[in-house]
C-alpha positions as CSV (number, residue, x, y, z in Angstrom):
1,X,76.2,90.0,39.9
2,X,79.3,88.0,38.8
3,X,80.6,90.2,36.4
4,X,80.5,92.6,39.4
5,X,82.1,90.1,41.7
6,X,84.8,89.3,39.6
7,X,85.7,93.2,39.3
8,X,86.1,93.7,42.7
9,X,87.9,90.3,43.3
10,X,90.1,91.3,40.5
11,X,90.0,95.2,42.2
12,X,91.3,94.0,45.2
13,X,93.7,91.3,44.1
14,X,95.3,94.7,41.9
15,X,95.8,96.8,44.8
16,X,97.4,94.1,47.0
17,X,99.8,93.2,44.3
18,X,100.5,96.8,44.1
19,X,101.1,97.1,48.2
20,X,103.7,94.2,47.8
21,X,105.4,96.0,45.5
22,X,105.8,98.7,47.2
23,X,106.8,97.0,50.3
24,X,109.1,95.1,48.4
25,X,110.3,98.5,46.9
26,X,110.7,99.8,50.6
27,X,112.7,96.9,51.9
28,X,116.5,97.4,52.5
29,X,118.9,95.7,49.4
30,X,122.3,94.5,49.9
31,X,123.5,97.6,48.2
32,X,121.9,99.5,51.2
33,X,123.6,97.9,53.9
34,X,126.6,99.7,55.2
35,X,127.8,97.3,58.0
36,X,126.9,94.0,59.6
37,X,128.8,92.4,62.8
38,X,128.4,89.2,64.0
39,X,127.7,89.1,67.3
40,X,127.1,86.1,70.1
41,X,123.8,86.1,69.6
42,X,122.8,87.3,66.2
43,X,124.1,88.8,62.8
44,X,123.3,93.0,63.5
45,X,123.2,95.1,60.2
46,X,123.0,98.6,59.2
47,X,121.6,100.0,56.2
48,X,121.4,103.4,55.3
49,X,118.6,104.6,52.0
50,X,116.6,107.7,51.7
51,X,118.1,109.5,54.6
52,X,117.0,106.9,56.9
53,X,119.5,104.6,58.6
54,X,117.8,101.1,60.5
55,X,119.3,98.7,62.2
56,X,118.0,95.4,61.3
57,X,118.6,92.0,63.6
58,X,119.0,88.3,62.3
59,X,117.7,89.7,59.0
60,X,117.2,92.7,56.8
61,X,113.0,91.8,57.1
62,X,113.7,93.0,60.7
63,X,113.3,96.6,61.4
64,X,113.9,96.9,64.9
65,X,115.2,100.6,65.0
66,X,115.3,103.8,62.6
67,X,116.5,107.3,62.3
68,X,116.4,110.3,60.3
69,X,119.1,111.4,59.5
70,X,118.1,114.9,59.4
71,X,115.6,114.9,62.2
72,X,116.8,112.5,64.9
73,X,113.6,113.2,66.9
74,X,111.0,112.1,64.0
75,X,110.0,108.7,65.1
76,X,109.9,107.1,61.7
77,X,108.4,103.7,63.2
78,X,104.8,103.9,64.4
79,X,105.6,101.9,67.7
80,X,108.8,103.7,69.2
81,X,106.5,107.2,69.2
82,X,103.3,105.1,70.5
83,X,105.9,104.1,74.2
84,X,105.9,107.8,74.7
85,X,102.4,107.5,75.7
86,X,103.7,106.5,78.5
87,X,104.4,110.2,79.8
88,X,100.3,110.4,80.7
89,X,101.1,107.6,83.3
90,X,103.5,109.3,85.7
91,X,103.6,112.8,86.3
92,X,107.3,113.4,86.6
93,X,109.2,110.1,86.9
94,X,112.6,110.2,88.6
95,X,114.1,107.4,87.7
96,X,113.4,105.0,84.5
97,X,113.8,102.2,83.3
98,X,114.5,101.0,79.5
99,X,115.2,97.0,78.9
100,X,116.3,96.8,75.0
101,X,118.5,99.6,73.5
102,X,118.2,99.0,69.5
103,X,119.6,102.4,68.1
104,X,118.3,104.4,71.4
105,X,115.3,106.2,69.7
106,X,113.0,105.6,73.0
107,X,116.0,106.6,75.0
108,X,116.6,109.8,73.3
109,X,113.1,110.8,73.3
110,X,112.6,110.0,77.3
111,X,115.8,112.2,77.7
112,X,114.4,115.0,75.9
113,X,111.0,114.8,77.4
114,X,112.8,114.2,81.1
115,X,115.9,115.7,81.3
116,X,116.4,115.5,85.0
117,X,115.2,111.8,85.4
118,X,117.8,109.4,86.2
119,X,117.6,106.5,83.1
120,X,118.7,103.7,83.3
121,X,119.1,101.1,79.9
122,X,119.7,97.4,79.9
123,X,121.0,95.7,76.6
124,X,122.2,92.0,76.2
125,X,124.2,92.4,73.1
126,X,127.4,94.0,73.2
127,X,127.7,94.4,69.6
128,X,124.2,96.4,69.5
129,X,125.5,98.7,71.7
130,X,129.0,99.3,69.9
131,X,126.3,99.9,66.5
132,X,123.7,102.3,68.6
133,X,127.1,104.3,69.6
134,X,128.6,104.4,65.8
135,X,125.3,104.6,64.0
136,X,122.8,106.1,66.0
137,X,124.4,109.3,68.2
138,X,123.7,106.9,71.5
139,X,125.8,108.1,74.6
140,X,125.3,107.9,78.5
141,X,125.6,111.3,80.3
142,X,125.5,112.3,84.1
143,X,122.0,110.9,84.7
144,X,122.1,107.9,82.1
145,X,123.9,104.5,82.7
146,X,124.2,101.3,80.7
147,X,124.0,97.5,81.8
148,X,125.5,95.1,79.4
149,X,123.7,92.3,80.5
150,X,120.4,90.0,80.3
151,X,117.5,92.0,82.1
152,X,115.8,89.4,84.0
153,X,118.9,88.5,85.5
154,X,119.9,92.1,86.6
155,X,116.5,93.2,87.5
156,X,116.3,90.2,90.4
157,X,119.3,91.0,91.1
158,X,119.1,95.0,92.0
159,X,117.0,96.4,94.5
160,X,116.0,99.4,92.3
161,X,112.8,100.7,91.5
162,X,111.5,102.8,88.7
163,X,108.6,105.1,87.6
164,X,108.7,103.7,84.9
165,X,110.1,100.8,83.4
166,X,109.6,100.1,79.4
167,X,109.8,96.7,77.7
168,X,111.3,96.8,73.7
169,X,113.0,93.7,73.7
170,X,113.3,91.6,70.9
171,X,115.7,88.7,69.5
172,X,114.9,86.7,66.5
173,X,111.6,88.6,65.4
174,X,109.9,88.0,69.2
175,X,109.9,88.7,72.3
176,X,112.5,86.1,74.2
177,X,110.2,83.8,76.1
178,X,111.7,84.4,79.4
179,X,110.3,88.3,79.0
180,X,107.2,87.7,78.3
181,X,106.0,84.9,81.7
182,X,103.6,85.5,84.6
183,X,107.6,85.1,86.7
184,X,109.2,87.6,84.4
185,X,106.1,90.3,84.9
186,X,106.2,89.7,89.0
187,X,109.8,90.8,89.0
188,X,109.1,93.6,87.2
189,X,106.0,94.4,89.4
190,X,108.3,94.1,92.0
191,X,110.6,96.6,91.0
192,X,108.0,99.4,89.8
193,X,108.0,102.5,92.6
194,X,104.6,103.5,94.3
195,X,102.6,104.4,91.3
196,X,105.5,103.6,89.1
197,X,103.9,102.0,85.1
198,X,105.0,99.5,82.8
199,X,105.1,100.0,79.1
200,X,105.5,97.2,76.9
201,X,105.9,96.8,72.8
202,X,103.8,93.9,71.9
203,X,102.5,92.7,68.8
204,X,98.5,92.5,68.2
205,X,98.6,90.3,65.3
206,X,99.8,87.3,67.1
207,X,98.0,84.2,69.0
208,X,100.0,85.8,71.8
209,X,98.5,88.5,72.0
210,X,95.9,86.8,73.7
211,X,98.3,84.8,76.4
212,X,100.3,87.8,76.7
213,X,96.5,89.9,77.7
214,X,96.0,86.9,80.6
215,X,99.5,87.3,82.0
216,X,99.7,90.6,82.5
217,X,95.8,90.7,83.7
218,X,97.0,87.8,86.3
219,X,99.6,90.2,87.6
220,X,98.4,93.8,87.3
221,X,94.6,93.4,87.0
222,X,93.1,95.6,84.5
223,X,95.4,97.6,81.9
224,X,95.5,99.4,78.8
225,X,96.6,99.0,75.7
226,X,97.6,101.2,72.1
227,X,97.0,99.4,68.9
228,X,99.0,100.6,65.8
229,X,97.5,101.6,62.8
230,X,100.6,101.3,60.3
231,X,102.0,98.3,62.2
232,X,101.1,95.3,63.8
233,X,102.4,96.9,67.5
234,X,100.6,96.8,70.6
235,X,101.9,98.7,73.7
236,X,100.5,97.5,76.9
237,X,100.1,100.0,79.7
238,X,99.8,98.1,83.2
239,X,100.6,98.9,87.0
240,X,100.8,97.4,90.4
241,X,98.1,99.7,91.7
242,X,95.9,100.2,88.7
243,X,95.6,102.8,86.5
244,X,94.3,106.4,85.7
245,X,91.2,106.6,83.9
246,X,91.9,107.1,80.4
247,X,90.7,111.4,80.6
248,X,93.1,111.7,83.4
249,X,95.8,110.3,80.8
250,X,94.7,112.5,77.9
251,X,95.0,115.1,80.4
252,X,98.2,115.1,81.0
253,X,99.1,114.2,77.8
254,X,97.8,118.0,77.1
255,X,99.3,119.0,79.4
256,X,102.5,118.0,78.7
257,X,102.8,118.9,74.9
258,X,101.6,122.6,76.7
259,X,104.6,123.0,78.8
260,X,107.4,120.9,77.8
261,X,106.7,121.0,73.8
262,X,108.4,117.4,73.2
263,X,109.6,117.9,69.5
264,X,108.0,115.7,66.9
265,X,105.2,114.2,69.2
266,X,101.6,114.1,68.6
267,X,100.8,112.7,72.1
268,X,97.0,113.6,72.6
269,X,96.6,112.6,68.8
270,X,98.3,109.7,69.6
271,X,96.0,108.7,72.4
272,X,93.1,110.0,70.2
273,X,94.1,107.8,67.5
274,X,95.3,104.5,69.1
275,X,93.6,104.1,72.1
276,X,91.6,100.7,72.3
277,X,89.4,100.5,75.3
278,X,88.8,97.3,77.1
279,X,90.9,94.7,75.9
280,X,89.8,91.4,75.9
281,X,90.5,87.9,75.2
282,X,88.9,84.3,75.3
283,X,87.9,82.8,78.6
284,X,90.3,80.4,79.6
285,X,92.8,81.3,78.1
286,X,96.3,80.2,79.6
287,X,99.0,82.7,81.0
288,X,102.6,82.3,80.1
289,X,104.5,81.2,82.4
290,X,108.6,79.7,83.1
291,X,107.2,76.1,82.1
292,X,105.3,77.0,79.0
293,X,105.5,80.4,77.1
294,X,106.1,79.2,73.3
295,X,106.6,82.3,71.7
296,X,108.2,81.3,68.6
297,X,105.6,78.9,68.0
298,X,102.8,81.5,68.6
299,X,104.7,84.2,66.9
300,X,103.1,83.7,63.3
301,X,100.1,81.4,64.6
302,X,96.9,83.9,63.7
């Protein structure tokens, strides 16, 4: 029994020292990078290996956009393709919303998948935008505009409203705190149309998680949520006035890849594959809010 034991510790230990390696393997070098700008708020770089050019921010650990060089539409990070999901929320939303610009990716794919909806990006960082334009093909056209500018702010101060509006901001490795509070979610509530959806990149693998489950269950009510299975990502699907059922979703997902053939999405696998039904999380437990929402302290706090 403990010759058995120690083979399977010794098993186990093998493959996870072989994982590390190849993650290690897999991480960007100095060699790889092929820009970095200081900005106001963080140190932005760009690294280019394989085919596959990132943009990486605060470090080169961060991987907080990617594309292929020869496919621009393959979405080589698990979450960016798992927001699409989105589409079996809203049938055919006019006008969208997209707080966090990275390298575009969700922005390109909502533009292929919508080409008539009016989109609408907000991005803090000047310098990430000057990199997404350079690096990463992104460009506004007719029905596409650009705000320079922190999204809470602009979002109470416009009077627009969306079909959908989709949350992928991050700065330092999490979600800024002010994004992430039972204030932050009302103004977004606010500003979602009649059976307008939020979709929001989370993380799953984070004490968070469970905060972030009781604020946005104190200000939608029930919602849904996609866990990754090659990343620690978690997209939470909520709205004002509740949600499809999750058939109805897979329906339209169907029904989508049937008549609009998005290229390089799997979105009824997708659902299939990372649908989680009824989240939960421990009684009691607190919602973030303006006075309290330590993200950075719950960030790595498992």
């Amino acid at each position: 029994m403990k010759k058995c034991l120690k083979r399977f510790i010794i098993f186990v230990t093998a493959i996870i020292f072989s994982l590390a390696i190849v993650f290690l393997y897999l991480l960007p070098t100095s060699a790889d990078v092929i820009d970095e700008k200081e900005s106001p708020y963080q140190t932005i770089f760009i690294s280019e290996a394989n085919g596959i050019r990132r943009m990486h921010v605060g470090s080169l650990l961060d991987r907080s956009s990617a594309m292929d060089l020869k496919d621009p539409y393959r979405h080589v990070y698990e979450y960016t393709a798992m927001m699409m999901l989105v589409s079996g929320y809203v049938d055919a939303p006019k006008k969208i919303l997209v707080v966090g610009l990275g390298g575009g990716t969700v922005t390109r794919t909502l533009r292929m998948i919508y080409p008539d909806a009016e989109i609408t990006n907000v991005e803090f960082d000047p310098e990430i935008v000057a990199m997404a334009r350079q690096y990463f093909g992104y460009a506004e056209d007719a029905k596409m505009k650009l705000v320079v500018e922190d999204a809470r702010r602009w979002l109470r101060r416009t009077t627009e409203q969306f079909d959908m509006i989709l949350l992928d901001a991050y700065h330092g490795g999490y979600i800024p705190f002010h994004l992430t509070t039972r204030e932050f979610l009302g103004i977004v509530r606010e500003r979602l149309s009649q059976g307008g959806v939020v979709c929001s990149n989370t993380w799953i693998s984070q004490a968070l998680a469970d905060r972030e489950s009781a604020t946005y269950h104190a200000v939608f009510g029930g919602f849904h949520h996609y866990i990754g299975k090659l990343s620690t990502n978690r997209i939470v699907m909520a709205a004002p006035g509740g949600l499809p059922s999750p058939e109805v979703v897979r329906n339209r997902l169907a029904e989508l890849e049937a008549t609009r053939k998005p290229q390089r999405l799997d979105l009824k696998g997708m659902f299939e594959n990372h649908f989680a039904p009824n989240p939960t999380w421990p009684d009691g437990t607190k919602v973030l809010t303006d006075d309290y929402a330590p993200v950075n302290l719950l960030k790595d706090d498992t």
